[in-house]
Backbone as ProteinMPNN parsed JSONL, in Angstrom:
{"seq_chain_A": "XXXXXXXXXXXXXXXXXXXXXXXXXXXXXXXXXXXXXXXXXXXXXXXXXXXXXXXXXXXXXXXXXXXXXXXXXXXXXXXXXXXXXXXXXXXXXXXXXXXXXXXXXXXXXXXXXXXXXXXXXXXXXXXXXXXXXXXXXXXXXXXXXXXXXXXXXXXXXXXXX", "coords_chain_A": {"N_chain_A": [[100.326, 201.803, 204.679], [102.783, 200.766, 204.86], [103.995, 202.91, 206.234], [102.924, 202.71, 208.557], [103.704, 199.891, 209.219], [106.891, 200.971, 209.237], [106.326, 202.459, 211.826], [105.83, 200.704, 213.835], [108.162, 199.292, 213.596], [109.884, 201.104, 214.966], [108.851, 201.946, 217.085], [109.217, 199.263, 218.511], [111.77, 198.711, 218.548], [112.953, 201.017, 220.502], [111.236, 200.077, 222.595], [112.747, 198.026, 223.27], [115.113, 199.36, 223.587], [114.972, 200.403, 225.972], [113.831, 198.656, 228.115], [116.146, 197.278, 227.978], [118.309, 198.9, 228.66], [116.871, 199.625, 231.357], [117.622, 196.844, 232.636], [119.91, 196.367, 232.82], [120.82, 198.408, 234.589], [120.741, 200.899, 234.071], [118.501, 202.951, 234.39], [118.023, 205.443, 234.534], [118.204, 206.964, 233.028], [115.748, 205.858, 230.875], [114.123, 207.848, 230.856], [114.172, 209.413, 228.329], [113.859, 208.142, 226.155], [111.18, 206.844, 226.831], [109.478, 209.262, 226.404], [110.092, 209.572, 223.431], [109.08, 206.744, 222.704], [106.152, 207.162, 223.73], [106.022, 209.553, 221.369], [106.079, 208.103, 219.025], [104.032, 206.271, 219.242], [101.898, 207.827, 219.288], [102.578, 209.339, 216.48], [101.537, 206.649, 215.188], [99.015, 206.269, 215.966], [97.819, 208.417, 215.091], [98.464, 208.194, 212.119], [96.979, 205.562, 212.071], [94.665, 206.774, 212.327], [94.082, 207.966, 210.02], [93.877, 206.129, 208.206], [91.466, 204.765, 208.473], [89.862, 206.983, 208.107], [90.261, 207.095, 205.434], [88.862, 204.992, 204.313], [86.07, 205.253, 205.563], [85.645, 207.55, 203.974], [85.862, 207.157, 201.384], [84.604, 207.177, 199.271], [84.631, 209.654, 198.724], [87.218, 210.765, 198.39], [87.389, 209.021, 195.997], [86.365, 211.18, 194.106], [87.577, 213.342, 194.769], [90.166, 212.208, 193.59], [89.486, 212.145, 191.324], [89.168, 214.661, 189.912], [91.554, 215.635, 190.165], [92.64, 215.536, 187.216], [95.58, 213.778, 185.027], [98.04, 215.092, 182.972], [98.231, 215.358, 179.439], [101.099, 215.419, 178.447], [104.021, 214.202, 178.045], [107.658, 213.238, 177.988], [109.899, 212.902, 175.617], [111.887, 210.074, 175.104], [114.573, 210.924, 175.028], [114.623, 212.825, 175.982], [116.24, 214.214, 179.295], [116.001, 214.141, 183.129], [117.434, 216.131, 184.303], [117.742, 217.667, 182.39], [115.351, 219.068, 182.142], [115.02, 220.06, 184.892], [117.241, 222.077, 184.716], [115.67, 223.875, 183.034], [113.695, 224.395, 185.179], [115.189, 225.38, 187.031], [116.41, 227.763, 185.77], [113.78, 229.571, 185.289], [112.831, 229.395, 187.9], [114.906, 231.332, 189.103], [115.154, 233.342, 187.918], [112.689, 234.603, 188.94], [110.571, 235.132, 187.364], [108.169, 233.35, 187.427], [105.157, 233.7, 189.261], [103.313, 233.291, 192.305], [99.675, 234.174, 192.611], [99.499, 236.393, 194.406], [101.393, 237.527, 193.501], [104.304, 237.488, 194.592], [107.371, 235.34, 193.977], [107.624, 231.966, 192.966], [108.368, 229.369, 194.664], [110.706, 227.249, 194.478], [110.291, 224.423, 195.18], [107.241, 224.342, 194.242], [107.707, 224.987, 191.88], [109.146, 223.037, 190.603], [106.84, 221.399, 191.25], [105.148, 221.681, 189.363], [106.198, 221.64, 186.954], [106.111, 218.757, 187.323], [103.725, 217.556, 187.196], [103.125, 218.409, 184.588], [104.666, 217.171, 182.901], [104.019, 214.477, 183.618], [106.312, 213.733, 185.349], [108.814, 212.541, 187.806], [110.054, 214.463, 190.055], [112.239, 214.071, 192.326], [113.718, 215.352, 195.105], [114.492, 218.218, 194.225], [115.813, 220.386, 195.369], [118.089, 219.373, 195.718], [118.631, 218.831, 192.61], [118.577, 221.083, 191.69], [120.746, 222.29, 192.679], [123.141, 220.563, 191.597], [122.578, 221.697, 188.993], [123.01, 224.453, 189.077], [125.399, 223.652, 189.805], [127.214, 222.695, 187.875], [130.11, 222.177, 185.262], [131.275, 225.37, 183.585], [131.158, 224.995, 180.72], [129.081, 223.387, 180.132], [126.979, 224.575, 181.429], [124.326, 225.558, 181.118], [123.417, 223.786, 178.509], [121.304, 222.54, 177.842], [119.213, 224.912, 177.505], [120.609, 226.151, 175.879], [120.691, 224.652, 173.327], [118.104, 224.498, 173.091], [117.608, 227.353, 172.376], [119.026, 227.767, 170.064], [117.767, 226.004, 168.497], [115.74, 227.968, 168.352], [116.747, 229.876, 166.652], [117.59, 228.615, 164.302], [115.013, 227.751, 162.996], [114.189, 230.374, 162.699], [115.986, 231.477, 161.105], [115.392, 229.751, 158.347], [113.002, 230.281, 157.924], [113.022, 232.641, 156.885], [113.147, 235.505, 158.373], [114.802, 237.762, 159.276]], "CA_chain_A": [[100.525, 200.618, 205.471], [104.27, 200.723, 204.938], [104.597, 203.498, 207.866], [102.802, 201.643, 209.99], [104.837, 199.069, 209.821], [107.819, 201.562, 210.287], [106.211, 203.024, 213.235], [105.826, 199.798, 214.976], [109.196, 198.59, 214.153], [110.926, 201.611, 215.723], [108.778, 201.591, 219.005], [109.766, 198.043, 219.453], [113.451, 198.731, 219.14], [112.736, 201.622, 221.479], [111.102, 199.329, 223.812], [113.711, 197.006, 223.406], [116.144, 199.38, 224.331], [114.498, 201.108, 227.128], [114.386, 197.05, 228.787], [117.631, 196.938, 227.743], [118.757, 199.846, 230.062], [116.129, 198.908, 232.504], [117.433, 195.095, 233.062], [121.266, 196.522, 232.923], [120.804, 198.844, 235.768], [120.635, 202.542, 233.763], [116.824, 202.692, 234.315], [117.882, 206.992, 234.673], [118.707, 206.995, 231.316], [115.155, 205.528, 230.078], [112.84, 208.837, 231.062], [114.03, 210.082, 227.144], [113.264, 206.969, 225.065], [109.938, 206.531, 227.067], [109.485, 210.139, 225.606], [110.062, 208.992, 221.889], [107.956, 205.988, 222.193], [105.217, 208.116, 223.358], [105.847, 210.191, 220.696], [106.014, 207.005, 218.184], [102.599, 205.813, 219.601], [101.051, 209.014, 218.736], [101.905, 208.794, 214.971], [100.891, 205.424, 214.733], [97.879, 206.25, 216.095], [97.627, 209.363, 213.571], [98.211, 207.191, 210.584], [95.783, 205.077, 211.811], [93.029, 207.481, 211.949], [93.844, 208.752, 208.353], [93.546, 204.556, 207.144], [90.176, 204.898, 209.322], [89.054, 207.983, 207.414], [89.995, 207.013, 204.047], [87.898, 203.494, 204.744], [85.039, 205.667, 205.881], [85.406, 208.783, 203.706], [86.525, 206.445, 200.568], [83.836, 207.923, 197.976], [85.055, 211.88, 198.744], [88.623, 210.431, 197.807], [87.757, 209.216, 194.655], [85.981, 211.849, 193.567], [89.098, 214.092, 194.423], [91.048, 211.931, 192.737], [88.892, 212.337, 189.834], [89.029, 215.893, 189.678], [93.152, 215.503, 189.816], [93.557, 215.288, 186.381], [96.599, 214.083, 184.48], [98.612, 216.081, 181.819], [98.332, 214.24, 178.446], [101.756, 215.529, 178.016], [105.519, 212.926, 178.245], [108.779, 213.754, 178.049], [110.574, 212.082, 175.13], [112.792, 209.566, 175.589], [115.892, 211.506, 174.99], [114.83, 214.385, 177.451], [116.32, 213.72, 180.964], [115.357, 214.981, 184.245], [118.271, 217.272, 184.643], [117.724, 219.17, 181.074], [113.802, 219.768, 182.586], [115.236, 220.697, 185.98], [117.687, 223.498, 184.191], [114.39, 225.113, 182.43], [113.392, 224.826, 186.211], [116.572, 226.317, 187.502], [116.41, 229.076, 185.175], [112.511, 230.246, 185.681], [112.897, 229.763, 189.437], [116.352, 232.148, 189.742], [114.467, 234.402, 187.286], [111.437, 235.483, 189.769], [109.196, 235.856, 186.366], [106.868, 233.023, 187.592], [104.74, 234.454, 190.7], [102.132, 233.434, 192.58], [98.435, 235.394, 192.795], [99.995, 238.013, 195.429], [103.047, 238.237, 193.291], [105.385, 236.749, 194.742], [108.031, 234.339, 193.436], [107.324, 230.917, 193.212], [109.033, 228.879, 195.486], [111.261, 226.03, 193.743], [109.293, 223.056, 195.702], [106.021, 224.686, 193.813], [107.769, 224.99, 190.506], [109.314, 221.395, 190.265], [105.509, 220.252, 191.438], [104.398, 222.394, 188.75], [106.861, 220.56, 185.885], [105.966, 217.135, 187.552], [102.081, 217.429, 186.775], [102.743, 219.318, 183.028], [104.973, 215.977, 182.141], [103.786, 213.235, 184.268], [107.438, 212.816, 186.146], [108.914, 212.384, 189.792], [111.789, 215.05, 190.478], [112.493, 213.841, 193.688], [115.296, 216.158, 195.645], [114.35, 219.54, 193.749], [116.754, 221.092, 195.394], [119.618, 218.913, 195.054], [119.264, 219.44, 191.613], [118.848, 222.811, 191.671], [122.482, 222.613, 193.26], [123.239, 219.933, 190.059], [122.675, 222.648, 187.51], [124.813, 225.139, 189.365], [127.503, 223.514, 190.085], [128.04, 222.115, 186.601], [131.235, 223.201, 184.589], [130.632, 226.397, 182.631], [130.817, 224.753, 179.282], [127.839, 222.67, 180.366], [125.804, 224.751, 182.273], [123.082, 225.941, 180.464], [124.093, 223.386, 177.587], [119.775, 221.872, 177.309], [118.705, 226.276, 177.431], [121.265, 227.003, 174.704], [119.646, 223.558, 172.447], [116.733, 225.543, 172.512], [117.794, 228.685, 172.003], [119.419, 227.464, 169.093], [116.335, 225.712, 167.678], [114.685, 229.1, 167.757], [117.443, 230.527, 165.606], [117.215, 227.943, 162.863], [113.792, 228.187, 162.837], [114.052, 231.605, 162.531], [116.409, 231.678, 159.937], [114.791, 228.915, 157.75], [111.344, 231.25, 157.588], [113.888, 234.005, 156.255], [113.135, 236.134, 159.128], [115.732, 238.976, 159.509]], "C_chain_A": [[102.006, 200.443, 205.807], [104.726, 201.585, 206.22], [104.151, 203.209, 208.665], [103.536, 200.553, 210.628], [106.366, 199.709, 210.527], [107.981, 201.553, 211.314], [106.606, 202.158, 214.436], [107.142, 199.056, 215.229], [110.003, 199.715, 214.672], [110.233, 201.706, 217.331], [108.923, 199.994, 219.518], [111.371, 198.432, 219.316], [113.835, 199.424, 219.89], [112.64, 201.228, 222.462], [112.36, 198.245, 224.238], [115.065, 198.206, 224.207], [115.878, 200.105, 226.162], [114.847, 199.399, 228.314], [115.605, 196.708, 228.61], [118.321, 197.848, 228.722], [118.376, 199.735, 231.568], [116.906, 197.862, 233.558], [119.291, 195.846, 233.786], [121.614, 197.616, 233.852], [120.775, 200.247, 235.398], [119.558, 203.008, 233.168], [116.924, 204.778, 234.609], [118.194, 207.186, 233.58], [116.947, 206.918, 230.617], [114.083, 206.412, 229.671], [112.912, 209.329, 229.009], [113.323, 209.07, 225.941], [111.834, 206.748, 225.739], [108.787, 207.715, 226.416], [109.322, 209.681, 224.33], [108.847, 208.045, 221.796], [106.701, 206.722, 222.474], [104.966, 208.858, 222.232], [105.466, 209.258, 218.951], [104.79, 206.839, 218.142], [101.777, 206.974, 218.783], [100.906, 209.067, 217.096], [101.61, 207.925, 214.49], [99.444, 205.746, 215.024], [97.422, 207.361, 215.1], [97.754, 208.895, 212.29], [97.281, 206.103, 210.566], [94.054, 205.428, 211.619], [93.185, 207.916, 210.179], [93.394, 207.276, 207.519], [92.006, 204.831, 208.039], [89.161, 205.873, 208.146], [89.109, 207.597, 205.988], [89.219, 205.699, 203.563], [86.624, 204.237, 204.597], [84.77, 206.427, 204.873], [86.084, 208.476, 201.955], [85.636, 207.332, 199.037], [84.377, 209.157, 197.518], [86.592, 211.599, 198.176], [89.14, 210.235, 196.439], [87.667, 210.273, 194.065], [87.087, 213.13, 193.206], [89.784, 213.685, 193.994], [90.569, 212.098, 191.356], [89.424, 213.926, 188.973], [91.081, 216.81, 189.411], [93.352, 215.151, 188.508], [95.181, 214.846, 185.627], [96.631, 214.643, 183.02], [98.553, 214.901, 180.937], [99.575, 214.616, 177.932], [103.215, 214.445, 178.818], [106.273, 213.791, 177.985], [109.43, 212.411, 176.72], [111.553, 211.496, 175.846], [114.23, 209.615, 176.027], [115.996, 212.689, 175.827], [115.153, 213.904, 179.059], [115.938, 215.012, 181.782], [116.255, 216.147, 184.211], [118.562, 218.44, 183.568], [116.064, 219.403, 181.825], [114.714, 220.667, 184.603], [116.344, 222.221, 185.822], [116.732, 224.097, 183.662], [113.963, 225.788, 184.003], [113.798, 225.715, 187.179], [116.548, 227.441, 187.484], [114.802, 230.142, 185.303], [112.666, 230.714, 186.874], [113.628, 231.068, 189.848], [115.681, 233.904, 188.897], [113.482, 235.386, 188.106], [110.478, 235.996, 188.532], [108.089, 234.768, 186.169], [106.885, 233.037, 189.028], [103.417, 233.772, 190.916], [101.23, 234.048, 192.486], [99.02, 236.5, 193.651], [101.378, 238.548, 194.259], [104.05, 238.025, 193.63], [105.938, 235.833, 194.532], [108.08, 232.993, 193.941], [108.478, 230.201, 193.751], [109.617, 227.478, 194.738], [110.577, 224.991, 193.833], [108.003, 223.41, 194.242], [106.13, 224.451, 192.051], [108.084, 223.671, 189.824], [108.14, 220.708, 190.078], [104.691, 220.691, 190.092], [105.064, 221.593, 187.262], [106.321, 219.236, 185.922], [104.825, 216.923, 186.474], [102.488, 217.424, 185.227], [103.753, 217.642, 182.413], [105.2, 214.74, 183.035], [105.454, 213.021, 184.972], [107.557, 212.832, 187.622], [110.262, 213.4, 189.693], [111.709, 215.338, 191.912], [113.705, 214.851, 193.984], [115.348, 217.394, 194.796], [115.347, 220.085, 193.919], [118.05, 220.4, 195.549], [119.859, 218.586, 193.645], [119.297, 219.777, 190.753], [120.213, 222.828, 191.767], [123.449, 222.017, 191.985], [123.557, 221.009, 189.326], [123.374, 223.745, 187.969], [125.47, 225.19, 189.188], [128.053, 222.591, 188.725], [129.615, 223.338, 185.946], [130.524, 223.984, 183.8], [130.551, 226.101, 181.113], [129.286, 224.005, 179.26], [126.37, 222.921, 180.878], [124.467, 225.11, 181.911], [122.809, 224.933, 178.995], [122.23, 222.925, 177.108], [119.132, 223.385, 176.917], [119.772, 226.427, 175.879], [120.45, 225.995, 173.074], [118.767, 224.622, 171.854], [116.69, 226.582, 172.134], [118.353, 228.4, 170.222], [118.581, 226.533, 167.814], [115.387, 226.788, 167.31], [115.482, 229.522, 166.77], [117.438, 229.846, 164.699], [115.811, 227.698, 162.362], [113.429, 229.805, 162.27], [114.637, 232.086, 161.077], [115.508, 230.636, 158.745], [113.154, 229.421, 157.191], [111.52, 232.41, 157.261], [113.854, 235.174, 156.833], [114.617, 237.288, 159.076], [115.722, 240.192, 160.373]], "O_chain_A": [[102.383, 200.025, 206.902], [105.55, 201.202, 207.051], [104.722, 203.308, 209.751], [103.869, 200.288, 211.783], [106.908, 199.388, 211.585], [108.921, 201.109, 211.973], [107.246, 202.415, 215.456], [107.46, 198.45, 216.252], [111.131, 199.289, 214.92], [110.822, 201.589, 218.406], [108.765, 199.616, 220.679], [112.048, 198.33, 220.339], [114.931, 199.137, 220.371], [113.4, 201.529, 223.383], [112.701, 197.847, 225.352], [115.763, 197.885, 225.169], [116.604, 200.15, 227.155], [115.825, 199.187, 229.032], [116.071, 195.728, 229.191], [118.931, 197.306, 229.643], [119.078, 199.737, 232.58], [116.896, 197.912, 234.788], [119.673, 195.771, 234.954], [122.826, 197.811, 233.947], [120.782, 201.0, 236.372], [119.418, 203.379, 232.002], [115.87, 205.362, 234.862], [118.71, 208.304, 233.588], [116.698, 207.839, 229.839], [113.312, 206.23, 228.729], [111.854, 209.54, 228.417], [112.466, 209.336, 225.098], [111.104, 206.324, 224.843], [107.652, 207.428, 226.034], [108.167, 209.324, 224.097], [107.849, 208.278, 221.114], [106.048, 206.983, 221.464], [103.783, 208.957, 221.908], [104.793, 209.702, 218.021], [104.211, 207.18, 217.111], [101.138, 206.801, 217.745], [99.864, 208.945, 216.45], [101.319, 208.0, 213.296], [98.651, 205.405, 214.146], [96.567, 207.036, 214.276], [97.021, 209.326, 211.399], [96.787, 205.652, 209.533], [93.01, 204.932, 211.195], [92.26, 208.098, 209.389], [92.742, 207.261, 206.475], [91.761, 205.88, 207.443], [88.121, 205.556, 207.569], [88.093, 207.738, 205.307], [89.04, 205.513, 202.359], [85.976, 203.982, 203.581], [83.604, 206.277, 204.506], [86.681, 209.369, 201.354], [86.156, 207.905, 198.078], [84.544, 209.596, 196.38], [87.033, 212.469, 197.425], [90.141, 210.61, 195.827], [88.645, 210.636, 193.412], [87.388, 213.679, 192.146], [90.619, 214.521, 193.649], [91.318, 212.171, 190.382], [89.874, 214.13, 187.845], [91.556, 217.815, 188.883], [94.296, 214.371, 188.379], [96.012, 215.749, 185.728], [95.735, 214.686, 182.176], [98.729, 213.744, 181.32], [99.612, 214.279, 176.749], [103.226, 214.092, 179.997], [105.948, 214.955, 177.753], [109.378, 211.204, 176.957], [112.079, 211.959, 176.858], [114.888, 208.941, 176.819], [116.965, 213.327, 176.239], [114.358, 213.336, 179.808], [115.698, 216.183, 181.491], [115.697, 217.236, 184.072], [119.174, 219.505, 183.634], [115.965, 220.629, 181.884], [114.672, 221.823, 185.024], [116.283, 223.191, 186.578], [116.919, 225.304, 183.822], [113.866, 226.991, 184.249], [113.18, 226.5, 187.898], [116.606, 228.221, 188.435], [114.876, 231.367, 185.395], [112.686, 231.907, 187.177], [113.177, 231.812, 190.719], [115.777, 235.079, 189.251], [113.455, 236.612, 187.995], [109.771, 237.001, 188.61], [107.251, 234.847, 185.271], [107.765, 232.712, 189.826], [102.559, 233.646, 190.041], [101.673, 235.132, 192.108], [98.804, 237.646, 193.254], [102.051, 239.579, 194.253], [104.965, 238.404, 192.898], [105.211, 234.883, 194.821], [108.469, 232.74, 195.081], [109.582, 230.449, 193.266], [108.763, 226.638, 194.455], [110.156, 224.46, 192.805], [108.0, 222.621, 193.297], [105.302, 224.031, 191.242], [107.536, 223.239, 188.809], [107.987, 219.793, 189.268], [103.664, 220.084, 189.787], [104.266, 220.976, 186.557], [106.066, 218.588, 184.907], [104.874, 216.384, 185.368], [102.175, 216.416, 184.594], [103.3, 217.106, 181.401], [106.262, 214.133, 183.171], [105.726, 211.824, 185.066], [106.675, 213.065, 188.449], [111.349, 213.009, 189.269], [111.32, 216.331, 192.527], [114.554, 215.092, 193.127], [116.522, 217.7, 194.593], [116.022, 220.417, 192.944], [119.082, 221.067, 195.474], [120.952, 218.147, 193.287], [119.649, 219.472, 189.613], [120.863, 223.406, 190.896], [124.309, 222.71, 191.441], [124.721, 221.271, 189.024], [124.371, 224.081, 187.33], [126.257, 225.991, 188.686], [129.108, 221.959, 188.666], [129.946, 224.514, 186.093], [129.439, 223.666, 183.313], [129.957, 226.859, 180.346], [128.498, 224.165, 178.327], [125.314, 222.29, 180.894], [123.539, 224.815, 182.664], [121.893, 225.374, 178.302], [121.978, 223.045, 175.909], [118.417, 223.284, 175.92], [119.269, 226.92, 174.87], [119.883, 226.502, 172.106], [118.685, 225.266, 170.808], [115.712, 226.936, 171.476], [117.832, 229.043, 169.311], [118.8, 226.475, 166.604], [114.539, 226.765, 166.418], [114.851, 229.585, 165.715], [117.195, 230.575, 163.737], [115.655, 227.433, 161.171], [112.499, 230.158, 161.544], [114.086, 232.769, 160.213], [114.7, 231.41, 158.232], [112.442, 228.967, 156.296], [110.63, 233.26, 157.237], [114.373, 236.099, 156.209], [115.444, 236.773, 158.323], [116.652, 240.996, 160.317]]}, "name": "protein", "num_of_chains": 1, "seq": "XXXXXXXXXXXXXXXXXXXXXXXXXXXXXXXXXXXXXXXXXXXXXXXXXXXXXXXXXXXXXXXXXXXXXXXXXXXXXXXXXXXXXXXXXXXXXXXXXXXXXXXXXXXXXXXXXXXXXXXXXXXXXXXXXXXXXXXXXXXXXXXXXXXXXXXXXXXXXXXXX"}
């Protein structure tokens, strides 16, 4: 409902300015904005068929929402987004998770793939992807080394050698 409202408030400020060029005598100017709002109209009218269909087609919706499971897994309180988005960092740059053909999963896919496994939102994937980059080198891997370093006291502690 929210982009509907968008829609409609940018083809009125459209219209508004198109009458605004119109009234003020640079009515050769308005052929591009009459363009846009056309093009405005159109996804209003495309977001209104999808509120149309999901009215009509409301049962088949739940049912797919049913079948959307969530993960019964959280993120403690002390884990932030940007130590889960370096695990993400580091898989992604890796190429050792692949789609069915084999080929390397695409960052978008892998973030969506973290979201689900601990219920979060990592909005802007790839800004930060760019985040864990461009950190200083004492820092950069600083949530991967944690863990790495939890396996080694673990390791030692079960007298492993």
């Amino acid at each position: 409902m929210n982009r509907i409202i968008a829609y409609c408030s940018a083809i009125f400020l459209l219209a508004c300015t198109v009458l605004n060029r119109t009234v003020h005598g640079s009515s050769k100017k308005k052929i591009p904005y009459l363009y846009l709002i056309d093009k405005a109209i159109g996804l209003l009218n495309t977001e209104i068929r999808l509120i149309e269909w999901r009215i009509k087609y409301s049962e088949q919706l739940k049912q797919q929402i049913k079948k959307q499971s969530l993960s019964p897994l959280y993120l403690a309180n002390k884990t932030t987004l940007i130590n889960i988005m370096e695990m993400v960092s580091c898989l992604f740059l890796s190429k050792d998770i692949v789609y069915q053909n084999g080929k390397p999963v695409y960052l978008v896919d892998l973030s969506k793939a973290f979201e689900w496994l601990f219920n979060i939102k990592i909005s802007g994937c790839h800004q930060k992807h760019e985040d864990v980059i461009k950190r200083k080198p004492g820092k950069l891997t600083e949530f991967l080394n944690g863990l790495a370093d939890l396996i080694r006291k673990e390791h030692d502690k079960k007298g492993y050698r």
